[in-house]
N, CA, C and O of each residue as an XYZ file, in Angstrom:
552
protein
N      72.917      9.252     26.043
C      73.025     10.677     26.237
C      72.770     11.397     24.923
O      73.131     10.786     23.917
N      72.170     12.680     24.746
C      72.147     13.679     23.762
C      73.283     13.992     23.448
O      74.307     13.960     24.129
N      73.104     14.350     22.240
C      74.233     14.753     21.353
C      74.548     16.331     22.063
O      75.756     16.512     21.904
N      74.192     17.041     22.486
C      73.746     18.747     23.119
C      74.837     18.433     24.251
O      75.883     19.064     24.397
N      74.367     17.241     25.101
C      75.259     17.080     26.310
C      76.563     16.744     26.276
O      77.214     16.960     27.298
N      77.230     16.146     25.111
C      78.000     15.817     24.485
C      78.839     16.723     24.213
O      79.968     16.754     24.703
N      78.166     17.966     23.013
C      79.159     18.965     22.991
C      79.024     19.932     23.826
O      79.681     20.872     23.379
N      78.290     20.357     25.269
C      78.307     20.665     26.174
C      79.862     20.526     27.045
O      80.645     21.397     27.425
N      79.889     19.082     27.151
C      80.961     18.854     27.899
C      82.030     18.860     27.585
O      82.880     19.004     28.463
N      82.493     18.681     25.990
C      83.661     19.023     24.995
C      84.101     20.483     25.415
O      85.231     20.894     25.677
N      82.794     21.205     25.405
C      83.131     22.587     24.850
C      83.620     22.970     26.264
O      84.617     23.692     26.247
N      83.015     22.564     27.803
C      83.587     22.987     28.814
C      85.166     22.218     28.964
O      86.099     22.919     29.356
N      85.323     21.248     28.744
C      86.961     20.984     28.517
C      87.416     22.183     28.079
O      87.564     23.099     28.889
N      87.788     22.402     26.329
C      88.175     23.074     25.734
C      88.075     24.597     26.575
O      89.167     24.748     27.123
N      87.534     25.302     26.755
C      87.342     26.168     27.594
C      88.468     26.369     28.809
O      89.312     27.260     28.902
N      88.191     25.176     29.771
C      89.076     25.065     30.526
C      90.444     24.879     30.593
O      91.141     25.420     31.451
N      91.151     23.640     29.145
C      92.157     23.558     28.862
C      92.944     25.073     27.961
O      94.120     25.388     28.143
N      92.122     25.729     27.146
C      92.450     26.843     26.817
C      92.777     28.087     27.933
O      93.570     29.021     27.824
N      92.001     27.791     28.876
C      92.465     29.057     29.896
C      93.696     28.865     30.635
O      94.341     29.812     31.085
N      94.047     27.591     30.772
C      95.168     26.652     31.875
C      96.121     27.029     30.435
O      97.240     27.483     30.670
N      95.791     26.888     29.212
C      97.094     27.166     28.437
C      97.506     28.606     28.576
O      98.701     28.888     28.662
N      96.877     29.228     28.593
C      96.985     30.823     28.039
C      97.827     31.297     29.846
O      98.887     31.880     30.070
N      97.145     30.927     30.476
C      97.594     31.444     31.880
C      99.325     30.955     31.703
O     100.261     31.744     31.575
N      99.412     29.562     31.735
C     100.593     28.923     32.131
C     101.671     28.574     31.023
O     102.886     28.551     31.218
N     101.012     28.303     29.808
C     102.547     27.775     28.892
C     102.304     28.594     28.065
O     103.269     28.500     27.307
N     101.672     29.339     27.688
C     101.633     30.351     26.107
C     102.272     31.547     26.367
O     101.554     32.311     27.012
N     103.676     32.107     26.019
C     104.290     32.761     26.613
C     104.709     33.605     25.362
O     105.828     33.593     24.849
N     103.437     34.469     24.886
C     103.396     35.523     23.778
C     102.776     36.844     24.846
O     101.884     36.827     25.694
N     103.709     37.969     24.358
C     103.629     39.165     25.047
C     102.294     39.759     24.508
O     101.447     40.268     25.241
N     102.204     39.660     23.335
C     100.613     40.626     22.768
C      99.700     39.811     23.203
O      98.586     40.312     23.043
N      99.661     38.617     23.757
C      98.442     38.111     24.229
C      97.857     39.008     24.948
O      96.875     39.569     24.462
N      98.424     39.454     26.605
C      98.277     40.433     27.329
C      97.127     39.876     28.394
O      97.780     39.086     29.075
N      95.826     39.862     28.882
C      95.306     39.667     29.411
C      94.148     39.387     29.648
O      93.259     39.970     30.268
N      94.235     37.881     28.793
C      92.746     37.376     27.686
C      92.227     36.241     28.837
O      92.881     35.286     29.257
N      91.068     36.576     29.157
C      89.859     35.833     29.790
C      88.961     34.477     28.661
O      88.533     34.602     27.514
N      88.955     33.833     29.153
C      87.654     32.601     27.789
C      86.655     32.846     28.775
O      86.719     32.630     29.985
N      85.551     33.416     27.974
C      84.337     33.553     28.604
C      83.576     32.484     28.521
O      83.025     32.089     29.549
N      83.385     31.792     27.288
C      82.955     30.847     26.843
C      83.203     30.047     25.474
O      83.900     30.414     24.527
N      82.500     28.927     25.595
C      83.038     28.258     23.981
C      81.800     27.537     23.974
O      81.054     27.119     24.860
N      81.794     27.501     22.369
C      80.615     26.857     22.089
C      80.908     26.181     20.745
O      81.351     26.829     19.797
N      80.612     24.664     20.668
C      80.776     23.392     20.063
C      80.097     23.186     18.834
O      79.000     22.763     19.198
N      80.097     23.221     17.941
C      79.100     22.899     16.801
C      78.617     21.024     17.321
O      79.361     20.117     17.696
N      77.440     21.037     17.169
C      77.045     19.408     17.628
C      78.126     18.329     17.243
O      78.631     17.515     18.016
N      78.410     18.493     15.768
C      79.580     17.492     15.282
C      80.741     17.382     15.784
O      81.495     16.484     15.408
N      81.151     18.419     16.870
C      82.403     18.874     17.388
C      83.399     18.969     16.615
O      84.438     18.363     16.876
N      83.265     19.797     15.447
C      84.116     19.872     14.236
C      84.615     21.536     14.425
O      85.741     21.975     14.189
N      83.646     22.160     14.828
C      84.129     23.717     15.303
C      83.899     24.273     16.744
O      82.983     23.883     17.468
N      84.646     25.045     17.029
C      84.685     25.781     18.717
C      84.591     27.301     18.197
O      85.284     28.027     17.485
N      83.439     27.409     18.879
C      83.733     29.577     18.702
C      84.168     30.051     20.613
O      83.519     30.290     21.632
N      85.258     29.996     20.320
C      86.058     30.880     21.792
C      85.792     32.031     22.146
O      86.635     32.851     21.784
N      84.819     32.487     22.803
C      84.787     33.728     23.365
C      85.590     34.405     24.192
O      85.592     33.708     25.207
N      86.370     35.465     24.413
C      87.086     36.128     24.873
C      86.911     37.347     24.938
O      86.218     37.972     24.135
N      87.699     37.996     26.196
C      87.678     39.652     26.682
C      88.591     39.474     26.680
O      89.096     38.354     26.603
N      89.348     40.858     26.791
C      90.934     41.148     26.908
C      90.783     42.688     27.513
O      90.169     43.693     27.154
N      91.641     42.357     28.591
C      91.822     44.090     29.301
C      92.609     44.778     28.836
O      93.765     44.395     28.658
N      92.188     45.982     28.517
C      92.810     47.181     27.876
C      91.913     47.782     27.222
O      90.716     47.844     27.502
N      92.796     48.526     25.788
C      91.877     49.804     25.081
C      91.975     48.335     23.457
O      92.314     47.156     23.357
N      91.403     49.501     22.469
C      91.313     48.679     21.284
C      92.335     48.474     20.862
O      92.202     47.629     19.977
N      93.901     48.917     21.033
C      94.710     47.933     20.499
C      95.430     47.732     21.173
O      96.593     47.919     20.815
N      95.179     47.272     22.437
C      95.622     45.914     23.028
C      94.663     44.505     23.299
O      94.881     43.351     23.668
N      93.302     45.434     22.829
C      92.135     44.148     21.868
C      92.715     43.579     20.834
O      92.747     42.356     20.973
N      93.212     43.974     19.804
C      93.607     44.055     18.381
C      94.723     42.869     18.590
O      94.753     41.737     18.108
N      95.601     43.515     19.454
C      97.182     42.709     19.836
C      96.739     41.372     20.064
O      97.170     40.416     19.419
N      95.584     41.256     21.290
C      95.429     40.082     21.698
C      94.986     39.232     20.454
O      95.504     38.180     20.076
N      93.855     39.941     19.856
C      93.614     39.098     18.750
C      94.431     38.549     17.878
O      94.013     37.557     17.282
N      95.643     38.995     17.615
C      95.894     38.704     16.735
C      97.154     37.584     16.912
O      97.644     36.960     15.971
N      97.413     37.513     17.799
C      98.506     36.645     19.069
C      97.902     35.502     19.103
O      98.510     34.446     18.929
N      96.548     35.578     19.347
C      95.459     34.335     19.834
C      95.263     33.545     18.221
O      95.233     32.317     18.135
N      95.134     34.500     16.942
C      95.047     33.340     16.247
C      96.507     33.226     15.474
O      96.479     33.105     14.249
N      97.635     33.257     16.080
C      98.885     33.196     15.458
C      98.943     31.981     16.853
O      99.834     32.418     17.582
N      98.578     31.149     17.260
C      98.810     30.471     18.302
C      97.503     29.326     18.567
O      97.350     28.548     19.508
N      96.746     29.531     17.496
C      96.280     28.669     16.946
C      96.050     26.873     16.818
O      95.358     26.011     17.359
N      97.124     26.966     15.724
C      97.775     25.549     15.876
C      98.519     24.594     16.829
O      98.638     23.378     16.982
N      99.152     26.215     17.635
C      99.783     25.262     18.920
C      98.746     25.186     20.178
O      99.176     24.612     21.178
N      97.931     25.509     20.205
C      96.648     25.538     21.031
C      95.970     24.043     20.578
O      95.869     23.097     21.360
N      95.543     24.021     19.214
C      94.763     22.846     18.513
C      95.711     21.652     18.801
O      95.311     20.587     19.271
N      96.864     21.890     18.514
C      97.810     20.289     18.881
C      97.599     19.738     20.280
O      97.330     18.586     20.619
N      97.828     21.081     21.182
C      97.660     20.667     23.122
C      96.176     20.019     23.110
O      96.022     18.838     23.421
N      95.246     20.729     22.791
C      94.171     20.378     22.721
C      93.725     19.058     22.594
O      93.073     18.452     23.444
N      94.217     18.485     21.151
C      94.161     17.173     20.824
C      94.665     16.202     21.310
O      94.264     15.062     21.076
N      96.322     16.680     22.616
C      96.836     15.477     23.119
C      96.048     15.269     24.425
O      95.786     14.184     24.945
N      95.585     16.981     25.037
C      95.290     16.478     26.394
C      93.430     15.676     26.154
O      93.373     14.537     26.616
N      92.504     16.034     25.716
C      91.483     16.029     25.679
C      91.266     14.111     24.592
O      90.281     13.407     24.814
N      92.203     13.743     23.713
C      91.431     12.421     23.147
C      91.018     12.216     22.514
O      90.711     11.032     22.377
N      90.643     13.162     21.569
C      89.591     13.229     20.545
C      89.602     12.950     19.123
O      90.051     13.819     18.375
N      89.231     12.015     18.714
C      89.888     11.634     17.487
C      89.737     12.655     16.547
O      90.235     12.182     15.526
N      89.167     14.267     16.192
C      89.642     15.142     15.898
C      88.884     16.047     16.665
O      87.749     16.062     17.143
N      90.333     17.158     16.620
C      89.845     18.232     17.283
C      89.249     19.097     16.417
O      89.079     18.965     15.206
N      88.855     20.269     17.359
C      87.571     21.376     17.001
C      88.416     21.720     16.162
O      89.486     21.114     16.221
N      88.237     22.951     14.936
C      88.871     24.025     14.456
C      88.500     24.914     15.388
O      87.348     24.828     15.812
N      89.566     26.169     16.014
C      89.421     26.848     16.865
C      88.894     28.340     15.901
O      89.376     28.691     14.824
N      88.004     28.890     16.518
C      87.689     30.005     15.810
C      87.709     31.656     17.148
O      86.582     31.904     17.576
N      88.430     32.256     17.489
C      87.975     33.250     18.576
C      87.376     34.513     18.014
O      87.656     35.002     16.920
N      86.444     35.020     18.971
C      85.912     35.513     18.845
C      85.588     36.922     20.241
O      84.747     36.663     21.102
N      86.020     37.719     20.266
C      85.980     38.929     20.587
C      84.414     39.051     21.452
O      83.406     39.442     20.864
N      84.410     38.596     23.122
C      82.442     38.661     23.320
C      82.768     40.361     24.052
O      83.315     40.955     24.981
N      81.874     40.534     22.689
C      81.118     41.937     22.981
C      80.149     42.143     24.340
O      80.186     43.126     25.081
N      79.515     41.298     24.444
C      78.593     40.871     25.807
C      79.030     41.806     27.197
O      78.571     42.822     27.719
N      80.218     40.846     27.503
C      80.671     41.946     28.723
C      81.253     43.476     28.107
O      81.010     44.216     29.060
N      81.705     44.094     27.341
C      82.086     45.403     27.135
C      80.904     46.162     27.156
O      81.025     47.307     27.592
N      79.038     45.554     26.543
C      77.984     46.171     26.917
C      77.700     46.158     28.415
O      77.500     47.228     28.990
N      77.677     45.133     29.001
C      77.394     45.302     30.536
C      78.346     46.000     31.058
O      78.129     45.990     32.269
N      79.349     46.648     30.823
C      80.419     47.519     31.776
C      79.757     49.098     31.287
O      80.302     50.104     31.741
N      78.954     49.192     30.654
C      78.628     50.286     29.680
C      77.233     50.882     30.476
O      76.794     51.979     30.821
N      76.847     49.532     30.538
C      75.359     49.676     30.962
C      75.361     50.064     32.299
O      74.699     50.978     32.791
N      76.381     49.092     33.031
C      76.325     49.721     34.740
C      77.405     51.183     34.736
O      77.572     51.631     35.871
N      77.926     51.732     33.936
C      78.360     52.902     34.202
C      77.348     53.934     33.356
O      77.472     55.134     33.602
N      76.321     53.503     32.339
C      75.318     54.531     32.582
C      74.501     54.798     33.592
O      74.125     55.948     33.821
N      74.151     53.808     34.277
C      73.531     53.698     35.429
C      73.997     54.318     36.835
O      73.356     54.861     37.734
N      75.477     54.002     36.663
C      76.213     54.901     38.032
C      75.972     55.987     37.505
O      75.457     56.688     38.375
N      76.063     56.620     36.419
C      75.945     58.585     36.294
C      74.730     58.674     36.451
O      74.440     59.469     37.345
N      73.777     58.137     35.901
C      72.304     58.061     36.209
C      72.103     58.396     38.087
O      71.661     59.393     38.658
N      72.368     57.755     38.358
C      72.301     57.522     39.989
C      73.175     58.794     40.891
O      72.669     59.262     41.910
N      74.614     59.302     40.345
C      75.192     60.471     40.721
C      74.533     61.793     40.383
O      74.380     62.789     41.091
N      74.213     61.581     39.242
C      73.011     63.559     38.503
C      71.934     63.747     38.618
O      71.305     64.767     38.334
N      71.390     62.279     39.278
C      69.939     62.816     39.641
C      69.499     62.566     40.783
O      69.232     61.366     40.854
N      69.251     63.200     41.887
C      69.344     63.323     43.642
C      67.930     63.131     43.036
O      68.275     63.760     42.035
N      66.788     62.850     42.793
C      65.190     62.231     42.965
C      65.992     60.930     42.640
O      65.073     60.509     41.937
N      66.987     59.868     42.547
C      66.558     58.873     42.384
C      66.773     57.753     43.600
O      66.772     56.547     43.349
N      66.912     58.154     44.620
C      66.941     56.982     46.045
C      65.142     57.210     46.137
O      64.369     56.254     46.094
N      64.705     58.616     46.265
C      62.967     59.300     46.189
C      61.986     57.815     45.336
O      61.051     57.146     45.777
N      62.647     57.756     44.129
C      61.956     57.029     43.231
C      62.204     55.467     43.861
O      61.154     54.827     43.804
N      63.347     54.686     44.454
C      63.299     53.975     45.376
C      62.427     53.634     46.264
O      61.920     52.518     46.378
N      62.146     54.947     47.176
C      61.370     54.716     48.226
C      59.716     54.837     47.751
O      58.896     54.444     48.580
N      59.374     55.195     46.871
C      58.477     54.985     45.855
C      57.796     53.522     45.208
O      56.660     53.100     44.993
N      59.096     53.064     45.051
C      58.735     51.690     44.565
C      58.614     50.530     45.628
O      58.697     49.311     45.480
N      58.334     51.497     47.029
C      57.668     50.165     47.870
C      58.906     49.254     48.795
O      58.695     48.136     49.264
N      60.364     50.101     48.939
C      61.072     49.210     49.080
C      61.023     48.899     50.282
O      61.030     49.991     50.848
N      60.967     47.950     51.213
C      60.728     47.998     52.630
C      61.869     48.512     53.694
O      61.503     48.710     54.853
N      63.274     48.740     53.327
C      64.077     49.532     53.769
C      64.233     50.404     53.683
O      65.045     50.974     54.412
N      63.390     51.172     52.525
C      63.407     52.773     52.641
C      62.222     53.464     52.927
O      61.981     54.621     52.583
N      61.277     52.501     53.754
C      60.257     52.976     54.049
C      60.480     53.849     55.099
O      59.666     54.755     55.276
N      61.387     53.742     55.787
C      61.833     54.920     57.236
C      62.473     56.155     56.657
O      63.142     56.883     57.389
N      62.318     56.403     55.496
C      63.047     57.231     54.843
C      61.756     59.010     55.045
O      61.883     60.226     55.190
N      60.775     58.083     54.927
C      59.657     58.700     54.788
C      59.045     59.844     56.420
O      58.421     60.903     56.489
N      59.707     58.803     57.592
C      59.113     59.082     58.962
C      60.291     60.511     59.139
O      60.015     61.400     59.944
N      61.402     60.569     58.413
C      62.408     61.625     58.976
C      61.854     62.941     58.456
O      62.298     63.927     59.044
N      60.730     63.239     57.205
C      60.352     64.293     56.719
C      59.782     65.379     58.060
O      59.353     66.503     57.803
């Protein structure tokens, strides 16, 4: 097997065992309501970058962050008993910006779609075959 597939499958452990922690035994209040979007393995499996969202405003972003790496070490110890690994990742999190742009993008798009009555017009324009009857009611 590749080395790629390797830390592929590390990194989906870790991922998974981090979310099963955070849900069920990590019982810090500023955590608040942190998602792992993803993780990603350096090939050597010497580092993990943890991606995470957290619901709320920026400082209950802030809170979470700062909960998540005060919890750290007790994350890296679970890590190392459940998973086997003769060493574990250094955990690094990281704040994914990713989804806070896509929530951005589809609510420019909903106002887009509410202020401008030509845009179902521009729809039926682009050929759509369900709004072709749109055309017979004129």
């Amino acid at each position: 097997m590749s080395q790629g597939s390797r830390s592929a499958r590390v990194a989906d452990q870790i991922r998974s065992e981090l979310a099963m922690m955070l849900a069920r035994e990590l019982h810090d209040p500023g955590i608040g309501f942190v998602t792992i979007t993803r993780v990603q393995v350096s090939p050597d499996l010497q580092h993990a970058r943890v991606y995470y969202t957290a619901l709320g405003d920026d400082r209950a972003r802030q809170n979470s962050d700062r909960a998540l790496h005060r919890a750290i070490p007790f994350l890296r110890r679970q890590i190392g008993s459940r998973l086997r690994l003769k060493r574990v990742a250094e955990l690094e999190f990281i704040y994914d910006q990713s989804i806070a742009g896509q929530d951005r993008i589809e609510q420019l798009l909903n106002e887009i779609r509410t202020h401008d009555p030509a845009a179902p017009d521009r729809a039926a324009a682009s050929g759509s075959p369900d709004t072709d009857h749109d055309d017979d009611q004129s």
